[in-house]
C-alpha atoms as one frame of an Amber mdcrd trajectory, in Angstrom:
protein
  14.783  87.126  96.756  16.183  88.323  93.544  17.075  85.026  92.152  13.337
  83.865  92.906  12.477  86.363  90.996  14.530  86.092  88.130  13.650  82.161
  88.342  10.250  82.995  88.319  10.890  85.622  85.176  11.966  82.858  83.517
   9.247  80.592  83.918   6.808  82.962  82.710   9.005  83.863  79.674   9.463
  80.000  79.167   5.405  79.591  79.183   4.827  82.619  77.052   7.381  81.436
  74.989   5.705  77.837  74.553   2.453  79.348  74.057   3.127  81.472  71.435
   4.685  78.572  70.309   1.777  76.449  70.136   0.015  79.295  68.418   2.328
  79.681  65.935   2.054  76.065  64.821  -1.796  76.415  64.632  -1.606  79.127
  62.698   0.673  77.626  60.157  -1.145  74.185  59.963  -4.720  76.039  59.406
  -2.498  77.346  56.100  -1.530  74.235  55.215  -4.603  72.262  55.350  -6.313
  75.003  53.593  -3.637  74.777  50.944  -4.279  70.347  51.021  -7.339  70.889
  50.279  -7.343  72.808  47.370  -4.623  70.564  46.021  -6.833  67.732  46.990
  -9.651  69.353  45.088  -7.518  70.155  42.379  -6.200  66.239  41.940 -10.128
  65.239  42.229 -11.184  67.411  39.051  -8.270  66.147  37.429  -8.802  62.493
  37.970 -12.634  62.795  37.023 -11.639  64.295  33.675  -8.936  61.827  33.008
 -11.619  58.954  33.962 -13.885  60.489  31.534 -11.549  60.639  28.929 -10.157
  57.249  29.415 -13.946  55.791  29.602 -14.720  57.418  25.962 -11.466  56.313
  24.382 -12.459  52.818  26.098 -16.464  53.245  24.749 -14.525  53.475  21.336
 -12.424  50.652  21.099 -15.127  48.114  22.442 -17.225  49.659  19.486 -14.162
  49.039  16.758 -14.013  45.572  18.416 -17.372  45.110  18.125 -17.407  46.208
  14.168 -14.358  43.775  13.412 -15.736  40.927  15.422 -19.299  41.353  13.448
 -17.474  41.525  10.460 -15.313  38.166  11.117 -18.711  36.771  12.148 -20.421
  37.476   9.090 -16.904  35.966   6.440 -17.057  33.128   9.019 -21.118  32.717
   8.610 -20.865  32.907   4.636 -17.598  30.363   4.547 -20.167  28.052   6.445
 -22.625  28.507   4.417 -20.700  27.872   1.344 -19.081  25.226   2.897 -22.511
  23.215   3.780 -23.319  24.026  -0.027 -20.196  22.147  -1.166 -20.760  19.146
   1.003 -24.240  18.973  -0.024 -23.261  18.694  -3.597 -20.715  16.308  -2.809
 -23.058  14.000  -1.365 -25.253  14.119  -3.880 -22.341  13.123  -6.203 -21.673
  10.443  -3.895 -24.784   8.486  -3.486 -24.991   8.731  -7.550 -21.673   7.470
  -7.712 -23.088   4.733  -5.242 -25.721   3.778  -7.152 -23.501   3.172 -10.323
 -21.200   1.624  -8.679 -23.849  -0.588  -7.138 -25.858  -1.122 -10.948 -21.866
  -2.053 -11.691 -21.399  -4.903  -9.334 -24.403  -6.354  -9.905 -23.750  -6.440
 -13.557 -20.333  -8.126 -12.531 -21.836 -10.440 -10.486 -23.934 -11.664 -13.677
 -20.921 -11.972 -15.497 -18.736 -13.812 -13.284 -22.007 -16.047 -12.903 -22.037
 -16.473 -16.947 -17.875 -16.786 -17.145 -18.310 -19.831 -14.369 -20.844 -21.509
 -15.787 -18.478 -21.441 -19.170 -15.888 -22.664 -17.662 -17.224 -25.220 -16.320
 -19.026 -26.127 -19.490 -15.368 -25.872 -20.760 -13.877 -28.281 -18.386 -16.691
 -31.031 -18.834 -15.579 -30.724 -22.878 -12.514 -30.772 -22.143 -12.437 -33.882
 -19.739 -14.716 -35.014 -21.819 -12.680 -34.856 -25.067  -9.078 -36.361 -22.916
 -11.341 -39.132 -21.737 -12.156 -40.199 -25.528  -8.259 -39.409 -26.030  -7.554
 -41.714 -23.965  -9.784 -44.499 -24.106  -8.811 -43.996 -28.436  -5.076 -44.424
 -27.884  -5.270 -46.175 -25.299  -2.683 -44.651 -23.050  -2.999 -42.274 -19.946
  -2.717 -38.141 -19.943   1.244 -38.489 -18.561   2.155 -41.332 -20.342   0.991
 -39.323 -23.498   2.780 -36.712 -22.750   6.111 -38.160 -21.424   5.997 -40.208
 -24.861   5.435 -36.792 -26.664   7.855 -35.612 -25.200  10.469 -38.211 -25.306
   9.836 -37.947 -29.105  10.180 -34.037 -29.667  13.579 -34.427 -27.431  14.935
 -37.546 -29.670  14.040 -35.077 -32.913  15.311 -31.845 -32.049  18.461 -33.048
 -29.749  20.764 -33.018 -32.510  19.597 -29.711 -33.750  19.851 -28.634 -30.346
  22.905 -29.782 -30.023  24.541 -28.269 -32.825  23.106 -25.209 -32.083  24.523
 -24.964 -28.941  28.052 -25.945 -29.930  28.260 -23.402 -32.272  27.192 -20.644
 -30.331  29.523 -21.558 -27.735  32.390 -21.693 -29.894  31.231 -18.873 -31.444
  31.289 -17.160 -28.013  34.285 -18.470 -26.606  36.486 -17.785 -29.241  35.620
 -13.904 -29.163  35.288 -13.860 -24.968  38.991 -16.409 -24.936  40.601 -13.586
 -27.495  39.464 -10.675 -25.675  40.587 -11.964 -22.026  43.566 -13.284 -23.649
  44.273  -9.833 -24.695  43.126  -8.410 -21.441  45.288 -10.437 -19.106  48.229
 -10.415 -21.664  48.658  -6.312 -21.121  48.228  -6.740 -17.631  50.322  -9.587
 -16.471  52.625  -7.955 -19.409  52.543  -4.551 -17.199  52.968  -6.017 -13.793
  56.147  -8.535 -15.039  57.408  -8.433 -11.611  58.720 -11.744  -9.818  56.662
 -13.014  -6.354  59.452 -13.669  -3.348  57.678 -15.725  -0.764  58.973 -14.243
   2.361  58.064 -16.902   6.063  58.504 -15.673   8.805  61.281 -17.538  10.825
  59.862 -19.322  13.688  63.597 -20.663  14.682  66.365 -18.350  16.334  69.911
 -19.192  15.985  72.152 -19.452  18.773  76.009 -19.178  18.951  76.033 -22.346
  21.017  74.134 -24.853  23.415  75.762 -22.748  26.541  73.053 -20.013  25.813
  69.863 -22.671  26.220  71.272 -22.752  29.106  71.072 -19.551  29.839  67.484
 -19.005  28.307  65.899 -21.394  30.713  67.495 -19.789  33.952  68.049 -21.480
  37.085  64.963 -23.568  37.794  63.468 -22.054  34.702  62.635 -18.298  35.654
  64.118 -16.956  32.515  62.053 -18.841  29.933  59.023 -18.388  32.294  59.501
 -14.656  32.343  60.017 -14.726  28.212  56.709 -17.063  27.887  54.925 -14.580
  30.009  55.852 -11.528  28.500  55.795 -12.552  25.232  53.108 -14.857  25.135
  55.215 -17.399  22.846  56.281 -20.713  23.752  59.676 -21.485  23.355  60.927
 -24.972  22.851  64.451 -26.016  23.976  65.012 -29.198  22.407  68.492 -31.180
  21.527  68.510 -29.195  18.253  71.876 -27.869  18.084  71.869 -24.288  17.099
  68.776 -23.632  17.599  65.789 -22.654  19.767  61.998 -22.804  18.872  59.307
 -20.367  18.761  55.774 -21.631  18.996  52.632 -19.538  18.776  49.430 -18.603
  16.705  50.040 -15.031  17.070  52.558 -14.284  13.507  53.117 -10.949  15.020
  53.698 -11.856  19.046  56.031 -14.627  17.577  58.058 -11.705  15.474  58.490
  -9.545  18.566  59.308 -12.564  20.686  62.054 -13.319  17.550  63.306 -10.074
  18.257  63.748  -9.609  21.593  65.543 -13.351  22.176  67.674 -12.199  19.761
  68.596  -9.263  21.746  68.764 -11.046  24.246  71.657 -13.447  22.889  73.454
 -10.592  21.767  73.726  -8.853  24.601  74.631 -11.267  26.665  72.840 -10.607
  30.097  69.383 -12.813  30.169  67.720 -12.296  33.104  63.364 -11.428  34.255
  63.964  -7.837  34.307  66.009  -7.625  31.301  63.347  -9.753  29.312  61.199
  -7.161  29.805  62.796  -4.696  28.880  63.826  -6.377  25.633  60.180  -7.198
  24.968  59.353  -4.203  25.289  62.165  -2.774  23.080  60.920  -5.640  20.657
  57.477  -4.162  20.745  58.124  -0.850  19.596  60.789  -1.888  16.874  57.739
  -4.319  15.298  55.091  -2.141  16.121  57.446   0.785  13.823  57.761  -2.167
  11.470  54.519  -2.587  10.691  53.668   0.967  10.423  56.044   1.825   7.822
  55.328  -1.447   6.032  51.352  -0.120   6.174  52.201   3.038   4.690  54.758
   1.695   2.382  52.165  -0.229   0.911  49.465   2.347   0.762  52.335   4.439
  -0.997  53.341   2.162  -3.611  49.846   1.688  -4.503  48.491   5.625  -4.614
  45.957   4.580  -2.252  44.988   7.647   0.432  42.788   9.154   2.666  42.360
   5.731   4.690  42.182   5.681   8.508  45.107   5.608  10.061  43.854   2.566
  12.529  43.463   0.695   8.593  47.267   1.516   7.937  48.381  -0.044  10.758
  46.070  -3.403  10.843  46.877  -3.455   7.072  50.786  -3.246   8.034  50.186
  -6.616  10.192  49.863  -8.674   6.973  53.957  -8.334   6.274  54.592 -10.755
   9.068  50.924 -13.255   7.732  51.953 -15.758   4.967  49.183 -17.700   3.150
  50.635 -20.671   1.256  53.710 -19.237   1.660  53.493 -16.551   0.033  53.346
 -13.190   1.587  50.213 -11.479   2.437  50.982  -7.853   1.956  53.189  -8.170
  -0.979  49.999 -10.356  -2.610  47.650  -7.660  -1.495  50.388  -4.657  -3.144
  50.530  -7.098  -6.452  46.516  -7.419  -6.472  46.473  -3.372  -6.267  48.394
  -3.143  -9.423  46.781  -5.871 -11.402  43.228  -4.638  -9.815  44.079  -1.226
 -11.306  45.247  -2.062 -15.006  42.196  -4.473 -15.551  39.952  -1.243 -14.137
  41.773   0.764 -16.498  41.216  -1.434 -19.203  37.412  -1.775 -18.234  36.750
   1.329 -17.548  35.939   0.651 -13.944  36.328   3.008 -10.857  40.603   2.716
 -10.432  40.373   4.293  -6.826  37.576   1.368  -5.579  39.515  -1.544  -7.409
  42.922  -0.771  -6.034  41.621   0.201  -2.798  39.155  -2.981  -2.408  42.085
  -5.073  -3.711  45.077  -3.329  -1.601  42.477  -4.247   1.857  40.812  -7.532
   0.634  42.815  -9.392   3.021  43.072  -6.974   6.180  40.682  -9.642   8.014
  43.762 -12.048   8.186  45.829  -9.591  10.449  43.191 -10.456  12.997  41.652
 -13.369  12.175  43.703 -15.671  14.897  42.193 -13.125  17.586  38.715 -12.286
  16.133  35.858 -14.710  15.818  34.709 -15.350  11.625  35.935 -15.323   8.570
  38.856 -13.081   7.168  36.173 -11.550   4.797  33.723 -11.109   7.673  36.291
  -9.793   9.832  37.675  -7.270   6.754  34.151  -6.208   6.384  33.512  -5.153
   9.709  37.032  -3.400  10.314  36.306  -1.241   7.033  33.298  -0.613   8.535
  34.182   0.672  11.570  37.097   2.731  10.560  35.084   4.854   8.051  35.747
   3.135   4.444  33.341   3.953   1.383  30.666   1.161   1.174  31.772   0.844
  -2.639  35.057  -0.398  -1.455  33.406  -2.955   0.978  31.474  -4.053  -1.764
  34.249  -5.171  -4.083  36.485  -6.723  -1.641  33.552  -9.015   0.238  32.988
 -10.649  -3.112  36.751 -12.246  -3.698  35.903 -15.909  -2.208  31.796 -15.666
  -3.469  30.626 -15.724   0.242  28.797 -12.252  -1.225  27.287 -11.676  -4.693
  28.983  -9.642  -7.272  27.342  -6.460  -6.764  29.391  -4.177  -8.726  32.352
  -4.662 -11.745  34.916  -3.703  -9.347  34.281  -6.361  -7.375  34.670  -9.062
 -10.410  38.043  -7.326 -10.888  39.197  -7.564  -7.398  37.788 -11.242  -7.550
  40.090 -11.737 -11.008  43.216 -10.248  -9.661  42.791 -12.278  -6.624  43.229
 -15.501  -9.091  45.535 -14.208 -11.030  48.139 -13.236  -8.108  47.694 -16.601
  -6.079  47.326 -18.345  -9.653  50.419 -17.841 -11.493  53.397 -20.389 -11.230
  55.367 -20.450  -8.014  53.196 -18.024  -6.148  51.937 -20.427  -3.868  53.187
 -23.791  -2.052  51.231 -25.485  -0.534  51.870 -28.705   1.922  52.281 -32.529
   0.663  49.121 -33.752   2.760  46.978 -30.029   1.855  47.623 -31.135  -1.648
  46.567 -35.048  -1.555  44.111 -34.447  -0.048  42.646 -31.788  -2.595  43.744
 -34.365  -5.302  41.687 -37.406  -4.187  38.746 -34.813  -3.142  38.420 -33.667
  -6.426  38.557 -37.059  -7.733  35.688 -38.472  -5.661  33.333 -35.933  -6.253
  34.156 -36.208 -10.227  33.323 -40.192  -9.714  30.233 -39.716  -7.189  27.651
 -38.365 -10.439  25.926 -41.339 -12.456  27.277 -42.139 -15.173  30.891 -41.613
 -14.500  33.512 -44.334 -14.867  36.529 -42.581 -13.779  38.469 -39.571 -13.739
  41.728 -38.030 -12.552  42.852 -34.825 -11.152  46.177 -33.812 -13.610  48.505
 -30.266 -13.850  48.508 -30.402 -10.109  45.285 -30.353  -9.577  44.654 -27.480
 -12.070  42.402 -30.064 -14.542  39.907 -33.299 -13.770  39.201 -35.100 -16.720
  36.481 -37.252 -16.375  35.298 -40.236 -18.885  31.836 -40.885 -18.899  29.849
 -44.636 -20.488  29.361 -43.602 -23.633  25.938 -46.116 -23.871  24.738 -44.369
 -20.620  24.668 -40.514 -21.585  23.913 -38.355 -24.819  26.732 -35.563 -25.539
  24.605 -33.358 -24.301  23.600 -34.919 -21.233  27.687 -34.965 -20.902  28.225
 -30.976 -21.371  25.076 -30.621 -18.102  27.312 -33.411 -16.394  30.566 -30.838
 -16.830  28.719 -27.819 -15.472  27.335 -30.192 -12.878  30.537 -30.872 -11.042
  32.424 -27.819 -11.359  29.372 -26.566  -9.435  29.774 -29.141  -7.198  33.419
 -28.289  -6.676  32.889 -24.778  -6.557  30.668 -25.564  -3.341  32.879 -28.161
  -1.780  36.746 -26.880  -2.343  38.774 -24.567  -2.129  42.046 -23.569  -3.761
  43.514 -20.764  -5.741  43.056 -20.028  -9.258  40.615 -22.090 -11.564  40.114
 -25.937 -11.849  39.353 -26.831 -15.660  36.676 -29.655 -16.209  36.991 -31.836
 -18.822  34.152 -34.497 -19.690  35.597 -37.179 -22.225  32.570 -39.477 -23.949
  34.353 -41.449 -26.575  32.285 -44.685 -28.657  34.506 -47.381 -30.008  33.620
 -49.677 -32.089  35.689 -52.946 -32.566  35.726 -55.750 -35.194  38.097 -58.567
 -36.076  38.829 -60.119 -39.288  39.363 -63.697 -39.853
């Protein structure tokens, strides 16, 4: 019984407990929603003042907005209005302009009207007065005037003449002394000798056991050598010596090279071709950089591309009439820069232009056009000044002489390739040039002969002296050296001479 009890003690103290607890709670809540709400009220006042406030700072901006915008509208209303004034006035200046301008054309119109019918009073006198001409005389408008003229040409062709001979000598004898001068100090200056260095196409062998050798069994050895080298070689019954044939000056160098090693070393097989081609390669390609920059050295040329260097090194192994490229392009530097010292020309452009006018030939058996096409389009490309490209395009006249430094580069062209024992040139190359210049000497009117002399350095040409007037023969020399200026070329200058001689003959008996 006493732990009913006490269980039921506890029940009751658990439900008291819970219902106090329960009143508790209410008691506190009623606080606290009495306390919201005055918070609440609080926040509500607070909100409705800061409305208010933020509605009369609002009611005063819109009003400054309103004032500037008013303002802008009334500038904006005047500038219109001043604006319409202007264009008003301008109009009005316009259609008065109009109106003179139309009270002007009209007035033109009358004149042109009045200057017509003049002139065409002015042609009927004028027809009129070569029709009585005519009919007086009795000879036509041209054959009046080719007779006048015939006459005035018979009458003042003497004077003319004379005139012109003496201004020429006049002029040549003070242009003559000065380039004799000119050339004198610079061919005086640069008083060094021209080698003429070929390039060996033919190696020398020990003895016929190493052709042998070369051509391998069933011919893999000189197969191998073709194909790396891309040269053919010729084994012939030459004693002592093998052939090398290609277009390439520099591939037929490193193909020199490496046979050569080859022979000295004894052992000629595919993989030591190769290798010795290879070895070849390098040694050239070192060749022809140092040659490059020897060159650019000697002449005090810098601050070309290094890609020019090493195309312009490629001329040492290029010969043109057998003399050497690069050495004539070193010599033309020199000469190039004396006569721009003596001018008083741009040195750097001269030299330069002169030192690269060439550089087309290191490439010109590989690249499509002209050497001084090709040269133009590798300075080009490799960053060199377009002053320099002018001067050096000009040195065979396939471009116009834009500038004196390309004259120079032009005249120290000539004067390298020009001077005694520069050049050879072939037996054929030159008989043919011989009778070429000959037959287009004898192919103008008037010309009875004429003969190429001093190696084909003069034509002399003798002309019927019954057929042309001495000065009809001076036109007739400035006639064909155009003509051979057009149709050949050579190095240096060709000197035209026209001979008209009369003879007159008697005999006593």
């Amino acid at each position: 019984m006493s732990l009913k009890i006490i269980l039921l003690l506890l029940a009751l103290a658990a439900s008291a407990g819970i219902a106090f607890g329960y009143f508790l709670r209410w008691i506190i809540s009623l606080g606290r929603k009495g306390s919201m709400e005055l918070d609440i009220k609080q926040m509500m006042l607070e909100a409705k003042e800061e409305a208010t406030r933020i509605v009369s700072e609002a009611e005063a901006k819109a009003e400054e907005t309103l004032k500037v915008a008013r303002t802008e509208i009334k500038e904006r209303e005047e500038k219109i209005e001043k604006t319409e004034e202007r264009l008003i006035k301008k109009e009005d200046l316009l259609d008065n302009r109009q109106a003179d301008i139309d009270k002007e054309a009209e007035v033109l119109k009358n004149k042109i009207a009045e200057v017509r019918s003049l002139k065409d009073r002015a042609d009927s006198l004028i027809a009129e007065r070569e029709t009585t001409l005519e009919r007086v005389s009795g000879l036509s408008k041209d054959e009046a005037k080719s007779e006048l003229l015939g006459q005035i040409e018979k009458q003042s062709e003497e004077e003319v003449l004379t005139r012109i001979q003496k201004f020429e000598r006049m002029g040549e004898e003070q242009i003559e002394e000065k380039a004799k001068q000119l050339l004198a100090t610079t061919i005086q200056r640069l008083a060094s000798a021209v080698p003429s260095e070929i390039m060996t196409t033919t190696v020398t062998i020990p003895s016929d056991e190493v052709k042998g050798k070369i051509i391998g069994k069933e011919g893999r050895n000189i197969k191998a050598f073709e194909r790396a080298t891309g040269v053919e070689v010729i084994v012939d019954d030459t004693p002592g010596s093998i052939t090398l044939s290609s277009f390439d000056p520099v591939r037929r160098q490193i193909a020199r090279v490496a046979l050569e090693g080859l022979i000295l070393d004894g052992r000629i097989q595919p993989a030591k071709i190769e290798e010795s081609v290879e070895k070849a390669k390098q040694e050239i390609n070192k060749i022809i950089k140092e040659k490059g920059e020897e060159a650019v050295y000697e002449c005090g040329v810098y601050n070309l591309d290094p890609r020019i260097i090493a195309i312009l090194g490629r001329l040492h192994f290029r010969t043109s009439y057998g003399q050497n490229v690069l050495q004539h392009s070193v010599e033309m530097a020199h000469i190039a820069r004396m006569l721009a010292e003596e001018l008083g020309a741009n040195v750097t452009t001269a030299k330069t232009a002169a030192l690269l006018h060439d550089i087309g030939k290191a490439v010109d058996h590989e690249v499509a056009g002209t050497h001084v096409e090709i040269g133009r389009r590798i300075l080009q490309k490799f960053g060199a000044g377009e002053d320099i490209v002018k001067a050096m395009q000009a040195h065979h006249g396939e471009y116009p002489y834009e500038t004196i430094e390309s004259v120079i580069v032009q005249t120290a062209d000539a004067i390298s390739g020009g001077r005694p024992g520069a050049r050879r040139d072939t037996v054929e190359n030159y008989l043919k040039r011989l009778k070429e210049l000959e037959a287009i000497a004898t192919g103008f009117k008037g010309v009875e002969k004429s003969y190429a002399i001093q190696a084909g350095r003069e034509i002399r040409v003798f002309v019927n002296p019954a057929e042309m007037t001495d000065l009809e023969a001076k036109k007739l020399a400035r006639d064909i050296a155009n003509q051979v200026e057009k149709e050949l070329k050579y190095p240096g200058e060709i000197k035209v001479t026209v001979i008209r001689e009369t003879r007159v003959m008697e005999f006593a008996r």
